[in-house]
N, C-alpha and C positions, 0 to 999 in steps of 0.2 A: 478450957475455952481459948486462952494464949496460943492452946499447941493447933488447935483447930483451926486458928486466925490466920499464923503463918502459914497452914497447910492451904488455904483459901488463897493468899497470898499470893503462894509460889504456883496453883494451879493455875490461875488467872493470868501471870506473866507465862507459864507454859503456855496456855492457851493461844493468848496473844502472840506469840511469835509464833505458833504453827500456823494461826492464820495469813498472817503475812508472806511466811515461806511458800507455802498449797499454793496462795494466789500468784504470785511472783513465779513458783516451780510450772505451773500449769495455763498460766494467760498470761504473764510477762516476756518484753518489760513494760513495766508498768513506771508510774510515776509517785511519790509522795502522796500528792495530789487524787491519784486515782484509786491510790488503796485503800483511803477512807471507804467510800460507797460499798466497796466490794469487802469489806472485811467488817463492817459495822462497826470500826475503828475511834477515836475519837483522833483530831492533829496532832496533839498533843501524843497520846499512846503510840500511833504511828512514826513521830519522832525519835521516841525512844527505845522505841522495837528497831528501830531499821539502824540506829546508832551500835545497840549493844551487838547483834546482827553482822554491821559492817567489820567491826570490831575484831570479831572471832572469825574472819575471815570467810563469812558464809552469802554475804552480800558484795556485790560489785556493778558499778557505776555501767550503764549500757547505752551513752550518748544522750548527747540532749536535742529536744523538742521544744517547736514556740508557740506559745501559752497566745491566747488571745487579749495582746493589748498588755501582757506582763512580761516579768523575766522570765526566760525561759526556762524547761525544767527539766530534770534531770531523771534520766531512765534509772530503775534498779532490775536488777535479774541477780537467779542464786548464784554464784559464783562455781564453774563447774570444776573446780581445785577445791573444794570444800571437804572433798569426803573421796574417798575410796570406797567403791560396791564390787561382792564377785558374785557371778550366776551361775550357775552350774544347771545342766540338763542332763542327767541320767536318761536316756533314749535306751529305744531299742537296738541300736547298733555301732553308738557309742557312747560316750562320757564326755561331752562337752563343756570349758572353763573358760570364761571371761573375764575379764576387769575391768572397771569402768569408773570414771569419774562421774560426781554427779548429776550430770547433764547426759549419763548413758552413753558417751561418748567410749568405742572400746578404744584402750589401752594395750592390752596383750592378751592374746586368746591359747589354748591349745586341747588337743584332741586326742583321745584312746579308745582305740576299733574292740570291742565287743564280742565279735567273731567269733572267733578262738576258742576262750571261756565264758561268751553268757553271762549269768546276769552271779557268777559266786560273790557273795557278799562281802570277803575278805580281797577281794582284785579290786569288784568297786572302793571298797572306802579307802587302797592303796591309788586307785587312781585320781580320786578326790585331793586324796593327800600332797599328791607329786605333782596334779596338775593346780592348786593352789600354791606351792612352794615355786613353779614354771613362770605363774605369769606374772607373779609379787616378783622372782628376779628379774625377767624378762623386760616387765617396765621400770627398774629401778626402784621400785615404791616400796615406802616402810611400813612393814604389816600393823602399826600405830596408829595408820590412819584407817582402817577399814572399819567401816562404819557397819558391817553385818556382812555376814555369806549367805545369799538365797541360792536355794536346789527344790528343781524340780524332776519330780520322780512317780513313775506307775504305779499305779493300786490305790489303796484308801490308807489316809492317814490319820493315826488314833493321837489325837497331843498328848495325853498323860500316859506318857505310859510309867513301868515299871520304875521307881526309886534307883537314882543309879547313888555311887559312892560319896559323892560330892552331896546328896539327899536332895536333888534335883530328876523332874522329870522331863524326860523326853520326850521328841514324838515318835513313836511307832510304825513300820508300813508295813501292808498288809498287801500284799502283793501275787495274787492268785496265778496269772498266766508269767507272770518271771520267777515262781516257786519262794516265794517268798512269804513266810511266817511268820509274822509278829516278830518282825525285826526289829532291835531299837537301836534304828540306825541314827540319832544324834546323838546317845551315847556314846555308838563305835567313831563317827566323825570326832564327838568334841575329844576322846582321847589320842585320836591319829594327827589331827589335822594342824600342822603346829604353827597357830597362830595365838595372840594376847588371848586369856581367861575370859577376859571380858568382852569379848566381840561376839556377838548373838548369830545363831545359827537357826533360819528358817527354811522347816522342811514341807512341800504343801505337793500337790498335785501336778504334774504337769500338762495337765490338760489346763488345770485354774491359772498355772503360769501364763499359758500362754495367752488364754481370753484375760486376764490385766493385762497384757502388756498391749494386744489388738486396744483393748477398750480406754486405755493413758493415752496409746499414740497411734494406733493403724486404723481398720475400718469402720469401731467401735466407738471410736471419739463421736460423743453427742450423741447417742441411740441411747433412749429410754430403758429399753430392753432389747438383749443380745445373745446368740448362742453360736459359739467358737467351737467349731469339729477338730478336732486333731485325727489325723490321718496319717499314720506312720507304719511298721509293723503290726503293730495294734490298734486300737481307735477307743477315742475316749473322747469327751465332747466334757465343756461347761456352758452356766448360762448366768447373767450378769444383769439384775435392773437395778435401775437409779445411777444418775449424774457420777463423775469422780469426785464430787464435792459436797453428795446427796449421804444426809446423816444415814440415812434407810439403804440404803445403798446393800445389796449381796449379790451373792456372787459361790453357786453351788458346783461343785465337782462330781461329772456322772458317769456312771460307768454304760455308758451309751453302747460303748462296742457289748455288751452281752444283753443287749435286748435282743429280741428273737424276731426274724426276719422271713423264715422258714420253719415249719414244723415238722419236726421227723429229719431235721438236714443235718448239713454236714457238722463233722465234729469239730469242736474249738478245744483251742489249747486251754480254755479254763476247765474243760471237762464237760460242759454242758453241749448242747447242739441247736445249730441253727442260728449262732449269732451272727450279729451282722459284723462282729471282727470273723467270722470263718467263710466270711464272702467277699469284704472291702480290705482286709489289712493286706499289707502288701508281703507281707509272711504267709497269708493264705492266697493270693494270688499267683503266687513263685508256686505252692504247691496242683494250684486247680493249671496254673500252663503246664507244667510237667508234666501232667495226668493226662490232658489234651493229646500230648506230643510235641511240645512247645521246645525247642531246640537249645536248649541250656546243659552248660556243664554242670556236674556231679555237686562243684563247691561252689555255686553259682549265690551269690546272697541276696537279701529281698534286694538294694539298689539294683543290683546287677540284671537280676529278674525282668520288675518292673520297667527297667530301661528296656531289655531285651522286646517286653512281651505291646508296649508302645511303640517299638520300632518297624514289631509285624504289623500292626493293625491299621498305622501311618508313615506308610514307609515312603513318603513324599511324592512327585510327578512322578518319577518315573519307575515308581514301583507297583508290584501290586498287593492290595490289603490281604494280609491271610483271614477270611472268612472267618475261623476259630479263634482268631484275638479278638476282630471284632464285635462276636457275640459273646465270648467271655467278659469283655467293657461293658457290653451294653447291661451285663448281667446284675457286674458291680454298680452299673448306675441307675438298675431300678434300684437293688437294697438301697444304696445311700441316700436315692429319692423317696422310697419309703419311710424309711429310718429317720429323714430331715422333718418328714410331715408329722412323725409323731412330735418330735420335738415343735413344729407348729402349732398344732392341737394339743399341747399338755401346756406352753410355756410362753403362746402368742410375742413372739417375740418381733421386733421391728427389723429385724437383722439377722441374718446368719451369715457366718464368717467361715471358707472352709481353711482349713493349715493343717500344718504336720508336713514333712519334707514327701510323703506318697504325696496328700493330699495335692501340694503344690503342684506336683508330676501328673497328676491326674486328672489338677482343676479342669486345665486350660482344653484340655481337649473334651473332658466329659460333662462341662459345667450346663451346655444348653441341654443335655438330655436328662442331668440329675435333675434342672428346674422343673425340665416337663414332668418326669415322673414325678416331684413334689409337687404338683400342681394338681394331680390326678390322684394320689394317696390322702392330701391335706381335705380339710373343710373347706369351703369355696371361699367364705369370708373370709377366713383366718390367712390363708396364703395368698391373699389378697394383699392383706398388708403386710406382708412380708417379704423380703429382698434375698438372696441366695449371691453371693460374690465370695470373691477370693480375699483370705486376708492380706494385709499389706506387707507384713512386714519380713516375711522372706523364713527360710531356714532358720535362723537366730531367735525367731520370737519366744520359747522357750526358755532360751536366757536370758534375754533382756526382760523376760516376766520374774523370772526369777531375782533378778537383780532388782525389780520394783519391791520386794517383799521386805527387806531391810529398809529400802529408799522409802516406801511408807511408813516405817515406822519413826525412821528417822524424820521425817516430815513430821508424823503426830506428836516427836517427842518434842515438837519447836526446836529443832536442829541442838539438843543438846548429844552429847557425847555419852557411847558407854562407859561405866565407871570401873576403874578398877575393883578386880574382885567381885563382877556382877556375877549373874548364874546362869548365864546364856541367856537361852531362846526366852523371849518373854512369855505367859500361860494365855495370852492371848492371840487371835489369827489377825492378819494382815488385814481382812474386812473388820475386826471388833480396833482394831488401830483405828482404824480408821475411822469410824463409828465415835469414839473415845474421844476425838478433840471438839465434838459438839457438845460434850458434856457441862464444859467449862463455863461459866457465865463470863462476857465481856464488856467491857464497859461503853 
């Protein structure tokens, strides 16, 4: 009973300081004063949360405001020197690495082209390796403070995988169109990547990367329900209901690019045909302008492509459109207008967000014809209320999603620190983190 008391105990102070941190990280600053209401706090607890808090160097003073008819009062916000985060985006055509403090603020970034060799497993997890050791020296930072490494990466990821040596599991990817089988790539990470034992490594989706990162901070913030396209070489879509502070809160990973758009069509690189990655990705684009007669060199890559095959179809005033770009686009923007409406009809979502570095290249020009064709493929209600825009946050959104995956956890752990001699990755996902600090009772 004694040991169950303190385990009650210490879950309660856990609790209470994530609440504090979530409200402070995601609507601050905020005041003493104001964290009561919003955190069902009592003063008292909220003094002593934001003392131990300021303490450990997690809180900091954000100016003062005047109170009506009292002293004034004093802002709190997370302190973004609290923690060290790195993101990483495994893409289609490179390895991208960030570092960030935790306000997401980058620090030092660096990049490895894909090209060459593809997606071989032993190149990636050496680029992992050397572009985490790049941006720890690059910013000066001591690999002590990193509070977690998020990566986001293609295919479906299995969290238990295989018992590795240490008698921890990994997670798994399953990775069909970059030839990937049941790889258990946080094993191969946790023994390359030489950072402290104890700094947690999370591996999830990068399509789920990057709808958290839209749904914290870009088009997503405040929709009920959301569905985030990625549009890169490949395409893959997730979809996101409930608040960032909604116990209920998920947040699914789909394999969008191989639903089927055409029957009897062309072939995809997963092996099947007719998906809508072997008509929208921008790896199947660079092949259908080739086939056209579309004027690219031999080593021409999808950016290269897709710049090319936009630059026929809008080649500004004083050109003229090549006929055959143009209806190659229009092509792509029924699929993706059909392909959106299912996602409308299966997922009524209050939002879609298109991204992915194609996507971005393709929004701007193709976005009023992908809506019409959603308009025309959808239920009449359903695409009714629902909005079709560009997500906000640029090329990067992938790793800054990625970088939220530690930064959740770390949030749910009430801003404690990993412990020496932990076991990595926790057996939970970034949505059951998150999920997990409602569990708590507070007082």
């Amino acid at each position: 009973m004694a040991e169950r008391n303190r385990r009650t105990v210490r879950d309660l102070r856990r609790g209470n300081r994530a609440r504090v941190l979530q409200r402070l990280y995601f609507d601050g600053p905020l005041s003493r004063q104001e964290l009561g209401p919003v955190t069902g706090l009592s003063s008292g607890s909220i003094s002593n949360v934001v003392a131990e808090l300021s303490a450990e160097g997690l809180l900091e003073e954000a100016g003062v405001v005047d109170s009506d008819g009292g002293r004034p009062r004093t802002l709190l916000r997370v302190a973004p020197d609290g923690g060290l985060l790195v993101g990483i985006d495994i893409g289609e055509t490179r390895v991208r690495v960030e570092l960030f403090d935790l306000s997401l603020t980058e620090l030092a970034r660096t990049e490895r082209l894909l090209a060459q060799h593809g997606y071989d497993v032993e190149r990636i997890v050496a680029h992992v390796r050397t572009g985490v050791a790049d941006v720890l020296r690059d910013a000066g930072a001591d690999p002590r403070r990193l509070l977690g490494i998020g990566i986001g990466v293609p295919g479906i990821i299995e969290r238990d995988g295989p018992e590795g040596p240490d008698g921890t599991r990994g997670a798994v990817v399953h990775g069909q169109t970059i030839g990937w089988r049941a790889v258990p790539f946080e094993q191969l990470l946790r023994e390359a990547v030489d950072v402290p034992p104890e700094v947690p490594l999370f591996i999830d989706n990068g399509a789920k990367t990057l709808g958290q990162a839209e749904m914290w901070f870009g088009g997503g913030r405040g929709a009920g329900a959301a569905a985030i396209a990625l549009i890169g070489s490949g395409v893959g879509a997730c979809v996101d209901h409930g608040d960032i502070l909604d116990e209920d809160r998920t947040s699914l990973a789909l394999e969008w690019g191989h639903t089927t758009v055409q029957l009897r069509g062309r072939r995809c690189r997963c092996g099947s045909v007719g998906c809508l990655e072997a008509y929208a990705g921008a790896e199947a684009l660079r092949e259908r302008w080739r086939e056209a007669g579309g004027p690219l060199p031999e080593d021409a890559d999808d950016e290269t492509a897709l710049a090319a095959l936009l630059a026929a179809a809008y080649p500004g005033r004083r050109g003229t459109p090549d006929p055959v770009a143009l209806a190659l686009l229009d092509e792509t923007a029924e699929c993706l207008g059909a392909a959106l409406a299912d996602l409308v009809n299966l997922f009524l979502p209050e939002r879609i967000l298109i991204g992915g570095w194609a996507g971005l290249l393709l929004g701007p020009r193709l976005l009023p014809e992908i809506r019409q064709y959603a308009n025309e493929y959808a239920l009449r209600h359903a695409a009714a209320r629902t909005t079709i825009e560009m997500g906000r946050l640029g090329p990067d959104a992938v790793t800054v999603g990625a970088a939220t995956l530690p930064l959740a956890d770390f949030l749910t752990r009430g801003g404690s620190r990993p412990e020496p001699g932990g076991t990595g990755t926790p057996p939970r996902t970034a949505v059951e983190a998150v999920r997990e600090r409602h569990r708590t009772p507070v007082n």
